[in-house]
DRENLUM-436682 format. One line per 2 residues: number of its first residue (from 1); their letters; for each residue x negated, z negated, y of N, C-alpha, C. Coordinates in steps of 0.05 Angstrom, whole numbers, plus 5000, padded with zeros to 4 digits. Atoms other than C-alpha are relative to their C-alpha. Layout:
N
NUM> A> X/Z/Y/X/Z/Y/X/Z/Y  ...
This chain:
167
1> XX> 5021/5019/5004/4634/1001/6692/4979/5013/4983  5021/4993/5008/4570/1019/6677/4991/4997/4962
3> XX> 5008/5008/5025/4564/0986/6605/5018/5015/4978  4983/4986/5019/4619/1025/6576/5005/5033/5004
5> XX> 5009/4965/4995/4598/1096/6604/5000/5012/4974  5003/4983/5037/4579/1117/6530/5004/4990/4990
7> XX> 4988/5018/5023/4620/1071/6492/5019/5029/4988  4991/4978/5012/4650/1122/6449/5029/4993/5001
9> XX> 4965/4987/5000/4731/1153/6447/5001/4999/4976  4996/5006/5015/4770/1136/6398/5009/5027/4993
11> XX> 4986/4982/5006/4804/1197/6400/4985/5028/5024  5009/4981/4989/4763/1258/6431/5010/5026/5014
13> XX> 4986/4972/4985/4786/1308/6485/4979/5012/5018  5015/4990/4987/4723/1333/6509/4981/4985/5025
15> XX> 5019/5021/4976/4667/1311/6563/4987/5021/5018  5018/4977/4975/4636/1349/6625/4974/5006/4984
17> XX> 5025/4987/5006/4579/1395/6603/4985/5012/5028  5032/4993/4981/4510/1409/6653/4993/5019/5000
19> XX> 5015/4988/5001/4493/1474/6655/4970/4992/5022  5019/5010/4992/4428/1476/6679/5000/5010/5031
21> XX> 5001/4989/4982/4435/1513/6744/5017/5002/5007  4976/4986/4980/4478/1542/6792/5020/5027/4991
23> XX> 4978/4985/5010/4536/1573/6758/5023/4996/5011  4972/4990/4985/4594/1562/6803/4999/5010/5032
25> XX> 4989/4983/4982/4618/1603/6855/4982/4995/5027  5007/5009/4986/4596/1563/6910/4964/4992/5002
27> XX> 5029/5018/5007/4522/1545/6888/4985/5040/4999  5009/4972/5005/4509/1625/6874/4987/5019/5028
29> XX> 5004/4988/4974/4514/1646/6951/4969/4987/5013  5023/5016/4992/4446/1606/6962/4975/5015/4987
31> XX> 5022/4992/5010/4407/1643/6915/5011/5033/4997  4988/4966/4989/4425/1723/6938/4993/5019/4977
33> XX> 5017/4985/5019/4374/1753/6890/5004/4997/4976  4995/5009/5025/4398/1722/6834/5028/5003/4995
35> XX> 4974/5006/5007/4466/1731/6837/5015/5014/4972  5000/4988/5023/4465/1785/6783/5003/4981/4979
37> XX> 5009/5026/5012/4435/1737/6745/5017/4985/4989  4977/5028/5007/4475/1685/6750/5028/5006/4995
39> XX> 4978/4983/5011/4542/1728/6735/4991/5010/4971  5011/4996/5024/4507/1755/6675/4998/4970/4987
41> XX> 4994/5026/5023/4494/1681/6648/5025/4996/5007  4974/5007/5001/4565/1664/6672/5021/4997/4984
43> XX> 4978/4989/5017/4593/1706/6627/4994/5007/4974  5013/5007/5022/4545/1707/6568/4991/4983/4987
45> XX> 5017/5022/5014/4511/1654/6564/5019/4975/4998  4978/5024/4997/4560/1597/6589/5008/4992/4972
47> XX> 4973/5001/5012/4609/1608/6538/4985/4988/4974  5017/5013/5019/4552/1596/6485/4986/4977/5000
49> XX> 5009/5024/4995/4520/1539/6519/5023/4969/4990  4984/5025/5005/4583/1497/6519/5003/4998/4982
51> XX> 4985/4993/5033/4614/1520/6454/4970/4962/4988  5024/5011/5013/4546/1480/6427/4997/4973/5012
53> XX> 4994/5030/4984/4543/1424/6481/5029/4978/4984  4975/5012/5016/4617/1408/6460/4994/4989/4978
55> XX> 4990/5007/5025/4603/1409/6389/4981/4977/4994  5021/5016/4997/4543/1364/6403/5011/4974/5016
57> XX> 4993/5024/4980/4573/1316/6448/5025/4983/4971  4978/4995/5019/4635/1310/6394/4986/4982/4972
59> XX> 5018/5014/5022/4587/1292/6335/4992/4977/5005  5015/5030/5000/4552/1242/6373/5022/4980/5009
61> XX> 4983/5016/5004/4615/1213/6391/5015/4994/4977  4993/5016/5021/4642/1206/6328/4979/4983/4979
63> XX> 5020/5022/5011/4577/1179/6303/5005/4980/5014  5004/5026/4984/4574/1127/6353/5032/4977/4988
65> XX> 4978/5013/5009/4646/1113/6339/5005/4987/4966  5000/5013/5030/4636/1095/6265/4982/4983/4998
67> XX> 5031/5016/4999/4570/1060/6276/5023/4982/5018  4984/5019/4976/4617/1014/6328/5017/4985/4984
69> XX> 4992/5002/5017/4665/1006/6277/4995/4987/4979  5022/5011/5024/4618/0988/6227/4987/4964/4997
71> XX> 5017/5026/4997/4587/0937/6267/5022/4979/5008  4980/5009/4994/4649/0912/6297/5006/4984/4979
73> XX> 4983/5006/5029/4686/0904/6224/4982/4980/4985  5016/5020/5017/4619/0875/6193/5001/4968/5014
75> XX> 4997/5021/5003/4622/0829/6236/5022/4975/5017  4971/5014/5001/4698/0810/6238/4998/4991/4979
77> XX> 5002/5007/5016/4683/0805/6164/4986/4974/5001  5015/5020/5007/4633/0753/6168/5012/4976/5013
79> XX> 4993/5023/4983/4676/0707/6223/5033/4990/4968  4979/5007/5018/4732/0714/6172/4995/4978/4976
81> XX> 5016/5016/5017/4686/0689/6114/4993/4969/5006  5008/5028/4988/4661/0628/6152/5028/4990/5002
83> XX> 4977/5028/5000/4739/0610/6172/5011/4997/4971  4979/5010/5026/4762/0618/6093/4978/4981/4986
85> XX> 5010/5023/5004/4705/0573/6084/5002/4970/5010  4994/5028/4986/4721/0518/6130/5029/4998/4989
87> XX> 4971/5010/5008/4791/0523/6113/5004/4996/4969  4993/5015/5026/4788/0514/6039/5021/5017/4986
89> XX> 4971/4996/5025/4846/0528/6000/5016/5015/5009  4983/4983/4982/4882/0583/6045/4987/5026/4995
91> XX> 5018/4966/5008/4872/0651/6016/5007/5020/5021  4999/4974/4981/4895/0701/6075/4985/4993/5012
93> XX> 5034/4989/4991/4821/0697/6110/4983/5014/4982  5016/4986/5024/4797/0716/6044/5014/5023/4992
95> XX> 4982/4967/5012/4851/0777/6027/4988/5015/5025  4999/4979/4981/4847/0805/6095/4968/5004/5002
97> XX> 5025/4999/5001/4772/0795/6096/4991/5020/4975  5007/4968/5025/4772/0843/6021/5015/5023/5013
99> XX> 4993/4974/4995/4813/0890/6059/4983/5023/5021  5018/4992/4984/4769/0898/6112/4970/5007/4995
101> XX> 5023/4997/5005/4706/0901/6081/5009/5037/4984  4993/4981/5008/4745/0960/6036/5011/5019/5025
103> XX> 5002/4978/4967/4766/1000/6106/4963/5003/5013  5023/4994/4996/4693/0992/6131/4977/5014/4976
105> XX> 5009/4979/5017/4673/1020/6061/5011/5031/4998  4997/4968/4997/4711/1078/6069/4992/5010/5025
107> XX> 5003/4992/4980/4693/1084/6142/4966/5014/4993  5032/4982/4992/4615/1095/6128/4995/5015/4969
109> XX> 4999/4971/5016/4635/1138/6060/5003/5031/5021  4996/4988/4990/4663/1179/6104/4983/5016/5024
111> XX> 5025/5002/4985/4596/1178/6162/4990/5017/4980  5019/4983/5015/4557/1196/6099/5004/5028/4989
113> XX> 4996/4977/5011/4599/1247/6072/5006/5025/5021  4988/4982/4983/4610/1284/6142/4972/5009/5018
115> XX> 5016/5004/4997/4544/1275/6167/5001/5008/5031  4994/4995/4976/4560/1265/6245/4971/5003/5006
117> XX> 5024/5001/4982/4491/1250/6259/4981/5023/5003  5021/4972/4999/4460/1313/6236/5015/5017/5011
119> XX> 4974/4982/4996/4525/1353/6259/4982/4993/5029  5008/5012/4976/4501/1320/6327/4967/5020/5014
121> XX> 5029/4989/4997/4423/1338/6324/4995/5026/5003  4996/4969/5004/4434/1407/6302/5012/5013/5022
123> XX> 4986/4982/4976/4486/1428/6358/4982/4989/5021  5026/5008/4968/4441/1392/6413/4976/5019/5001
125> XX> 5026/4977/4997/4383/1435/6391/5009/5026/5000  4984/4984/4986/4421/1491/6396/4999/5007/5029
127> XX> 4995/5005/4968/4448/1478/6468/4969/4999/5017  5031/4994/4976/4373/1461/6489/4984/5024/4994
129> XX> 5011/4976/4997/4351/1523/6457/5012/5023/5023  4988/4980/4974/4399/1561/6506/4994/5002/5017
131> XX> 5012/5006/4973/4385/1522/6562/4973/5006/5004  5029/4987/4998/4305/1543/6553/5005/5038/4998
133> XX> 4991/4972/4995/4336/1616/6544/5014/5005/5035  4985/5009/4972/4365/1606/6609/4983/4999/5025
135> XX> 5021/5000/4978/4303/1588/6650/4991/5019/4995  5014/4970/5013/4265/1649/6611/5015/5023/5012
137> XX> 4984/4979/4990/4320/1702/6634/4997/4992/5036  4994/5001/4973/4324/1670/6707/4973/5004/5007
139> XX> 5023/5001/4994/4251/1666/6709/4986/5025/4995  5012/4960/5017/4245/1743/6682/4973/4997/4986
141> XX> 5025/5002/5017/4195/1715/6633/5002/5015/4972  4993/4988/5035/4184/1747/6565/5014/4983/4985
143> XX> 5003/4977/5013/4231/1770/6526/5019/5011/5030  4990/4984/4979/4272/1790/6588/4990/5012/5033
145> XX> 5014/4997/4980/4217/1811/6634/5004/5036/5002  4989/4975/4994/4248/1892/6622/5018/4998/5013
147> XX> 4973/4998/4989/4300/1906/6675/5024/5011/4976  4980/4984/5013/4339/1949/6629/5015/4989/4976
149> XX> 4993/5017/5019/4335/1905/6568/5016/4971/5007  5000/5036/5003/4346/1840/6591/5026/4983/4994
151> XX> 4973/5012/5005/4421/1830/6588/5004/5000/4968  4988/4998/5031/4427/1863/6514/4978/4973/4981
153> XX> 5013/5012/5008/4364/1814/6494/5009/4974/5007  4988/5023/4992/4398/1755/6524/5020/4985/4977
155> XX> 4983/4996/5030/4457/1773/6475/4993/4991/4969  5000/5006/5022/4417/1781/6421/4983/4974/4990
157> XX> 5010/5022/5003/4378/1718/6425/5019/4983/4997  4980/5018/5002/4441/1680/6435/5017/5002/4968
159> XX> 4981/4990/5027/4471/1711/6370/4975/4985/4985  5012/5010/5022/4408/1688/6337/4999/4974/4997
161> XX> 4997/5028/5006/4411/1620/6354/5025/4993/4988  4968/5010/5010/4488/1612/6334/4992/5005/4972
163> XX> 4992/4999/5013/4472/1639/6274/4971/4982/4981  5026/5025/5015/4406/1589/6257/5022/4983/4987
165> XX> 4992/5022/5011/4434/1546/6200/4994/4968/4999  5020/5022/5007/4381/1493/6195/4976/5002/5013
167> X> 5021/4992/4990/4328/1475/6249/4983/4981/4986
């Protein structure tokens, strides 16, 4: 069902990653001239694209999943509130209602102190920096418009983005 496509995993085992092109076996025999190419990113670039995709996809699922959480719990809290108000004199709506507000306080301590959402932003820009490395090499545009260079410059661009701390 459509509405729960990106409802976030409670428990994360990974999600299909896009490269941008024709990287399997079957998609390669179409473009003859390129096949270099596309064996060279296969085996360089890939492994960097996902790595980053993954850790991007991963973040924004556990953001989403605490933000869900959040909203969920706040407002289980508030239905709780209203029934230990109608009911009066019956304190378990009101205990389990402090326990829960104290679980959704440690839930978005924990958001703040892990910082999924920037964990998220950061590896996505990453991954789309690749993927623009990616068209650039296939496209033999500068910096890999030398035959000779172009694989070790591929390399070392990929090394430089991994090792960007802060975009």
């Amino acid at each position: 069902m459509q509405l729960f496509k990106h409802f976030p995993k409670l428990v994360w085992r990974g999600a299909e990653s896009y490269p941008p092109g024709p990287l399997e076996e079957k998609e390669k025999d179409r473009y003859p001239a390129l096949k270099d190419d596309f064996e060279t990113l296969r085996r360089e670039w890939q492994p960097f694209f996902y790595k980053f995709d993954q850790q991007a996809l991963k973040a924004q699922n556990q953001y989403r999943r605490n933000q869900f959480i959040l909203i969920a719990g706040g407002a289980l809290a508030a239905i709780l509130g209203a029934f230990q108000a109608t009911l009066g004199n019956v304190a378990w709506p009101g205990i389990v209602e402090a326990l829960l507000a104290g679980l959704l306080t440690t839930v978005a301590g924990i958001e703040s102190g892990l910082h999924y959402q920037k964990q998220y932003f950061h590896n996505r820009a990453k991954a789309e920096m690749l993927r623009a490395e990616y068209f650039q090499f296939i496209g033999r545009l500068y910096p890999y418009d030398g035959e000779e260079t172009r694989r070790q410059r591929l390399i070392d661009r990929m090394q430089e983005i991994e090792s960007e701390s802060a975009l």
